[in-house]
C-alpha positions in Angstrom: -9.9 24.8 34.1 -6.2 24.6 33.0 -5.3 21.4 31.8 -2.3 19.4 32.8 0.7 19.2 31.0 0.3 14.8 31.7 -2.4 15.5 29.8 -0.8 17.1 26.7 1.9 14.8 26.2 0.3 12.2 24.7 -1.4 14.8 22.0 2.4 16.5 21.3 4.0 12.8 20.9 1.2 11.8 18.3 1.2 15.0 16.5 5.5 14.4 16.3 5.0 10.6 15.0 2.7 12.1 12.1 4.7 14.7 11.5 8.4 12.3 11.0 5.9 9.9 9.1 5.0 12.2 6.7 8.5 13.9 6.5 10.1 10.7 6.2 7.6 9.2 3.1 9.7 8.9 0.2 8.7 12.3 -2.2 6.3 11.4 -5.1 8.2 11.5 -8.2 5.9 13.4 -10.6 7.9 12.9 -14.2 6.5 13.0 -17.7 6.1 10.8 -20.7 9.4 12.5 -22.5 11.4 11.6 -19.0 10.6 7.9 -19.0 11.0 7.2 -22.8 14.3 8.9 -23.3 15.6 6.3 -20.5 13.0 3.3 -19.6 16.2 1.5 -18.0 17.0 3.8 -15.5 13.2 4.5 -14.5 12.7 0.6 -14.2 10.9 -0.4 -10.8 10.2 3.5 -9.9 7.4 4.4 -8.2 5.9 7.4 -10.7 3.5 9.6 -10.8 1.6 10.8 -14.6 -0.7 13.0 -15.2 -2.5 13.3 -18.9 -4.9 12.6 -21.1 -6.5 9.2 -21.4 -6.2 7.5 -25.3 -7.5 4.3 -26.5 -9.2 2.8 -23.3 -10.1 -1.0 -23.5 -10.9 -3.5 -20.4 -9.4 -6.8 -21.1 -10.2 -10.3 -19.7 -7.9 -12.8 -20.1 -8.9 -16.3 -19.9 -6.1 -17.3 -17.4 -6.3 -14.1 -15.0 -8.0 -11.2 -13.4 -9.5 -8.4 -15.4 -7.4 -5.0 -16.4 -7.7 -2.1 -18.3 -5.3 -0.7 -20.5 -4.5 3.1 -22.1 -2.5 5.2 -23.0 -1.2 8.7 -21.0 -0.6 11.4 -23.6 0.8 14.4 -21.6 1.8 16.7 -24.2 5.8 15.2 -23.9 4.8 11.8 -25.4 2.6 8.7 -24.8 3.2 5.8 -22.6 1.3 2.6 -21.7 -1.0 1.9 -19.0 -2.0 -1.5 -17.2 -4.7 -1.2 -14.4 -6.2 -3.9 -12.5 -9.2 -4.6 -12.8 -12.3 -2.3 -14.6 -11.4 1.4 -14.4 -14.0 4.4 -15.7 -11.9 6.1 -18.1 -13.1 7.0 -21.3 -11.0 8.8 -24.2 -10.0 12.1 -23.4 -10.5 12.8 -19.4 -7.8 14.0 -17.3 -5.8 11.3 -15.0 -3.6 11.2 -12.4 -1.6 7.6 -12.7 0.1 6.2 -9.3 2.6 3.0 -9.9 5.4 1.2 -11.0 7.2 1.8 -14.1 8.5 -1.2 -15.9 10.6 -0.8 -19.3 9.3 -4.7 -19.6 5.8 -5.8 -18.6 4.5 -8.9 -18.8 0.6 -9.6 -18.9 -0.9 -12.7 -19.3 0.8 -13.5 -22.8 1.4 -10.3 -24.2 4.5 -7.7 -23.2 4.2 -4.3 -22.8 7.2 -2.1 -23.2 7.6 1.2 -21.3 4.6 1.1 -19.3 3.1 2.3 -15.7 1.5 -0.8 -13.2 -0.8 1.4 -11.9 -1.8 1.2 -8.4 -4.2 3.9 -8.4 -6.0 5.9 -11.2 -7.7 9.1 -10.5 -9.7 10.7 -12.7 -9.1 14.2 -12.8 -11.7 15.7 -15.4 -13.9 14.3 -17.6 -13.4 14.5 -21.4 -16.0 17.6 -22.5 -18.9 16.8 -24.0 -20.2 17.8 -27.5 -23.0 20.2 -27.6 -25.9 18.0 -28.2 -25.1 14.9 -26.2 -28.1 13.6 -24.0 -27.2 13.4 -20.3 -30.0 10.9 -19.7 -32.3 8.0 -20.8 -35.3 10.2 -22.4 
């Protein structure tokens, strides 16, 4: 049975709207460490994208707000600060992707952060290896 091009139309007109949606989504700007340090000002407010190695990882808990934990990317071009909301599973070494804000100024609870990413979304990548030896569960 042949189908009708009525039919059709609304299939073609929902695969255009996703296609101009997705063509029209600002690019991701994937930079590096070396790229935001060597100018914090002009990368202020940018929506970035970082990908590295996770360093120093601590989960914080303000008396006066919600939860975050803070790191450090290391990405072989230099080192910059993390802030995410909330608990993250990050441990010392794995491999992250960090989605956010840049701000050459952040301000958290009472303490400021220079040159560091707001991240929206952390995804881990790969886990930090393992030395030989380490138990993978409760005996």
């Amino acid at each position: 049975m042949r189908r009708s091009p009525i039919l059709r139309a609304p299939a073609v007109a929902a695969a255009v709207t996703l296609g101009l949606t997705l063509a029209c989504q600002q690019p991701r700007n994937v930079v590096t460490a070396r790229q935001l340090l060597q100018d914090p000002a002009h990368h202020d407010g940018e929506q970035v994208v970082l990908t590295g190695l996770v360093q120093d990882p601590r989960v914080r808990s303000p008396s006066e707000g919600n939860s975050y934990t803070s790191f450090s990317v290391l990405d072989g071009t230099g080192r910059v600060g993390v802030i995410a909301w909330g608990t993250q599973e990050v441990a010392s070494n794995d491999l992250v992707e960090v989605r956010g804000t840049f701000h050459d100024q952040l301000v958290v609870g009472r303490d400021v952060m220079h040159d560091a990413v707001e991240a929206k979304f952390v995804r881990l990548l790969r886990r930090a290896p393992q030395p030989p030896g380490t138990p993978v569960s409760p005996p």
